[in-house]
C-alpha positions in Angstrom: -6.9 59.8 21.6 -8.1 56.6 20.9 -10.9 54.5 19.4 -10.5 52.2 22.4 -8.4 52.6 25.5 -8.0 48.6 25.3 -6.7 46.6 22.4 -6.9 42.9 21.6 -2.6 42.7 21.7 -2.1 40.1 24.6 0.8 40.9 26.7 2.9 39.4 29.5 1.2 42.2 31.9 -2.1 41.8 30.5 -1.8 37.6 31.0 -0.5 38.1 34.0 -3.2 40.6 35.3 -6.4 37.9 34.3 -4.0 35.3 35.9 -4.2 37.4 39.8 -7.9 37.8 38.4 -8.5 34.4 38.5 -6.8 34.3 41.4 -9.1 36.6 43.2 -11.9 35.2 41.9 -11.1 31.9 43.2 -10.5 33.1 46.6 -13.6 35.0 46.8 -15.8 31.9 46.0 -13.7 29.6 48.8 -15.0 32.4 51.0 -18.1 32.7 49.9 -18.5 28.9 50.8 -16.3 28.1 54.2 -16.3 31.3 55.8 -18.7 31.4 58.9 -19.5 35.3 59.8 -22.4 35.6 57.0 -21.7 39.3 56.5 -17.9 38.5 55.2 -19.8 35.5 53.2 -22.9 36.8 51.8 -20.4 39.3 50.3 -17.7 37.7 48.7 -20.4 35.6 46.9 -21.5 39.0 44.8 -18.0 39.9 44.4 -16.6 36.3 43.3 -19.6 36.4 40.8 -18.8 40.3 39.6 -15.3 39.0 39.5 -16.3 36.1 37.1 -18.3 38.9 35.4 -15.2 40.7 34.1 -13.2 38.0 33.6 -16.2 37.1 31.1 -16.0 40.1 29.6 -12.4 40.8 28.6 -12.7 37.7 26.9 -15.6 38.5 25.0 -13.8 41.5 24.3 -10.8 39.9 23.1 -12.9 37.4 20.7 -15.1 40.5 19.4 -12.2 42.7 18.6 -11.2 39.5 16.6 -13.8 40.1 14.3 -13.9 43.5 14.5 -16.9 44.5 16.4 -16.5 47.1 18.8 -19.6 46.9 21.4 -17.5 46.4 24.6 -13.9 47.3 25.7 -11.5 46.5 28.5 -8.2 47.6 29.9 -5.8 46.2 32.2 -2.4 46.4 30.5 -1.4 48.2 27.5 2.2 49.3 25.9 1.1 52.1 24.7 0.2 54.8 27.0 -1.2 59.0 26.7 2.3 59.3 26.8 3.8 56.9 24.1 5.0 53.3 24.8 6.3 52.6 28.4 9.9 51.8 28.0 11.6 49.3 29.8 13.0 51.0 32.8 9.4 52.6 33.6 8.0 49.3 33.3 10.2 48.1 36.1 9.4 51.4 37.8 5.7 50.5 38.0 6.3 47.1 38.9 8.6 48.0 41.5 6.4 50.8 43.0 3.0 48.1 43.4 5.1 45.5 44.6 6.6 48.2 47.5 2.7 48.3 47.9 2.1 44.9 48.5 4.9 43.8 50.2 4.6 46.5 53.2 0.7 45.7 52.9 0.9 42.0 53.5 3.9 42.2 56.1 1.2 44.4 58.1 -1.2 42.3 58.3 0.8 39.1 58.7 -0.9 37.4 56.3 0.4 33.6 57.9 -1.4 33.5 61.4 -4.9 33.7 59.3 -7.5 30.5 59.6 -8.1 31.5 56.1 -4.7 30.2 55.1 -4.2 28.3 57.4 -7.2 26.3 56.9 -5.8 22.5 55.4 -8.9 21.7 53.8 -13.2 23.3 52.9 -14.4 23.9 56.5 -15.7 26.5 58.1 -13.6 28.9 59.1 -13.4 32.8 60.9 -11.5 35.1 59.4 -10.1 37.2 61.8 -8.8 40.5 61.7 -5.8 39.4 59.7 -8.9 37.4 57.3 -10.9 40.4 57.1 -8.5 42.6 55.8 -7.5 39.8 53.1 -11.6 40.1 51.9 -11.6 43.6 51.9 -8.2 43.8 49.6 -10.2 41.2 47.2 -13.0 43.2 47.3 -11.1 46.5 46.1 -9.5 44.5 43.2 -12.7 43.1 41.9 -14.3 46.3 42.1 -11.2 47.7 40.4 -11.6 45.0 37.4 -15.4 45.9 36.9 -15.4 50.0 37.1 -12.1 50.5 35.9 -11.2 47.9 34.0 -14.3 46.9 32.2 -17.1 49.2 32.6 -14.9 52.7 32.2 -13.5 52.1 28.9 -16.6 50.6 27.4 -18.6 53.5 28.3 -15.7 55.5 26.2 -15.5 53.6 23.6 -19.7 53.5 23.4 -19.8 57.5 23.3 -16.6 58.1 21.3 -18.5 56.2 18.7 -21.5 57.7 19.3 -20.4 61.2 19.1 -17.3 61.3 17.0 -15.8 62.6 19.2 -13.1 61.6 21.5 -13.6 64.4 24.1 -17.3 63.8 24.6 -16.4 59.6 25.3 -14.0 61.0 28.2 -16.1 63.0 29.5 -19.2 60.5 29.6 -16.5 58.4 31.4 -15.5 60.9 33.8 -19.8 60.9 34.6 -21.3 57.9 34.3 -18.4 55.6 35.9 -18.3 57.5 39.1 -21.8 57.9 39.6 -22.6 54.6 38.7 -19.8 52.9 41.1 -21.1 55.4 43.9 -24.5 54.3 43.6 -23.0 50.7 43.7 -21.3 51.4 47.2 -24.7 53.4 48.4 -26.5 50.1 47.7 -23.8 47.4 49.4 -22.4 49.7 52.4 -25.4 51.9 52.5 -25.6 55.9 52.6 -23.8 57.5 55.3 -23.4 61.4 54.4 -23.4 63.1 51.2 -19.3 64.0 51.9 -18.8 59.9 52.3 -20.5 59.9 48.6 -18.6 62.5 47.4 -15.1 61.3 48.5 -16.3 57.9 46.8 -17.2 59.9 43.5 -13.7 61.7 43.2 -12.1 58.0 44.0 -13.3 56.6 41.3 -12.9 60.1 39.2 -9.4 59.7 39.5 -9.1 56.0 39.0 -10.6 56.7 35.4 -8.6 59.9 34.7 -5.4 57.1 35.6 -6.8 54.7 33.3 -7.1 57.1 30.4 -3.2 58.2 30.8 -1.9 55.1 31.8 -3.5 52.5 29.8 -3.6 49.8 32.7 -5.3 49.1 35.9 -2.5 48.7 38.6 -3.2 52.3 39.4 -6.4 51.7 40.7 -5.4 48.4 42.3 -2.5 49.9 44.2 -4.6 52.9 45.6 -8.0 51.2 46.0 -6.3 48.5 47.5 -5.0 51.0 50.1 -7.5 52.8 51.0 -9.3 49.9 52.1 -6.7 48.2 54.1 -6.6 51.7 56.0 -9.9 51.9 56.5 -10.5 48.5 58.1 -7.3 49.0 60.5 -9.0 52.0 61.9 -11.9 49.8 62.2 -10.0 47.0 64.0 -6.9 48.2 65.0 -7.8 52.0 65.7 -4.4 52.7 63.3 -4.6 54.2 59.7 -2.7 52.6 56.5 -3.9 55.5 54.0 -1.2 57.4 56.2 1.7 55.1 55.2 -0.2 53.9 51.5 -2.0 56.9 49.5 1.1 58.8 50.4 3.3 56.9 49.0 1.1 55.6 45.9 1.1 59.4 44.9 4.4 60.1 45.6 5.7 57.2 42.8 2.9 57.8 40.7 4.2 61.6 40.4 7.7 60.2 39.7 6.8 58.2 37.1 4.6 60.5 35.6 7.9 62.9 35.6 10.0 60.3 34.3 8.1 59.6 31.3 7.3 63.1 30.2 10.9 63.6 30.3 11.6 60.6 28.3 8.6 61.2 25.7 
């Protein structure tokens, strides 16, 4: 185990993580600015702003571990994993796998007839179903960046530190990251039944367990990501994606996690 999950080695998947970041966080302001249902709106502007929020803080963490002060940490892509360094053909296992995800994801909702694309210039705009489902994907990755990638590992690396121990920093992580992103959904959506709360818990449980292992956030984008695009087409279309998606998701994630304990 480690001081830090993160490190301050840039790589081609951590540039290219900040760069969808950025990205995202772009998007989320345009709709925060031009969309006209206020719900959708009102939203994407605390998002787009907790978005710019991480993005702030991996590079304060990059410029600290510089100097070699160790108050915050981050993690979005690292070689070395729980198991050793990811070789080459895992690599292109993972990337394959998430872009399966998003390919099938994005030919569902069919991305092309939305006013949010298709808009030529800042108006207002509706979303649409096809819309909505693009906000709530963005939503799921920024959440992903703040829990998972930012706020997870710092509170590790805080109570490794702290204790001395690396078992004690997990397990505050394995706590306080779940409850806190729970309480964070009980204050945006609101409280709808303690089983809701607990299903949100052990989502975000097992998105830090992945991040520990892993050493990256895709993980949690490719399931998170999921899980919400199936839960707004039973909202709008009356037809679940979390059957096609969280199947799947696991179904690679075991393979890989075969595949490189057998190549360890």
């Amino acid at each position: 185990m480690y001081q830090n999950i993160g490190t301050d080695q840039l790589s081609v998947g951590k540039v290219l993580a900040i760069s969808f970041i950025l990205f995202v966080v772009v998007a989320l302001a345009w709709i925060s600015i031009n969309v006209e249902e206020a719900e959708y709106r009102d939203i994407a502007f605390w998002y787009w702003v907790m978005g710019l929020t991480g993005l702030v803080w991996i590079l304060l963490d990059l410029v600290l571990k510089k100097f070699d002060v160790e108050i915050i940490d981050t993690c979005l892509y690292e070689e070395e994993t729980f198991f050793g360094r990811l070789s080459s053909h895992t690599k292109l296992l993972m990337f394959i796998g998430l872009m399966i995800v998003f390919f099938i994801l994005f030919s569902f909702i069919n991305i092309r007839q939305s006013a949010l694309v298709n808009a030529p210039k800042f108006q207002a705009v509706e979303l649409g179903n096809n819309g909505r489902i693009l906000a709530t994907i963005l939503f799921a990755i920024v959440e992903g960046l703040f829990f998972i990638g930012c706020l997870a590992p710092t509170v590790y690396g805080g109570f490794r530190r702290l204790s001395g121990s690396p078992h004690f920093g997990l397990l505050a992580m394995l706590v306080i990251t779940p409850s806190l992103f729970t309480l964070f959904h009980i204050a945006v959506y609101g409280f709808t039944d303690m089983l809701a709360s607990s299903i949100v818990f052990i989502f975000n449980l097992t998105s830090c367990v992945m991040l520990f292992l892993l050493r990256n956030i895709f993980w949690e984008w490719t399931t998170h990501t999921a899980n919400n695009a199936g839960l707004m087409f039973v909202k709008l279309y009356r037809f679940s994606l979390e059957i096609l998606f969280i199947p799947l998701v696991v179904v690679l994630f075991l393979i890989m996690i075969v595949y490189m304990v057998m190549k360890r």
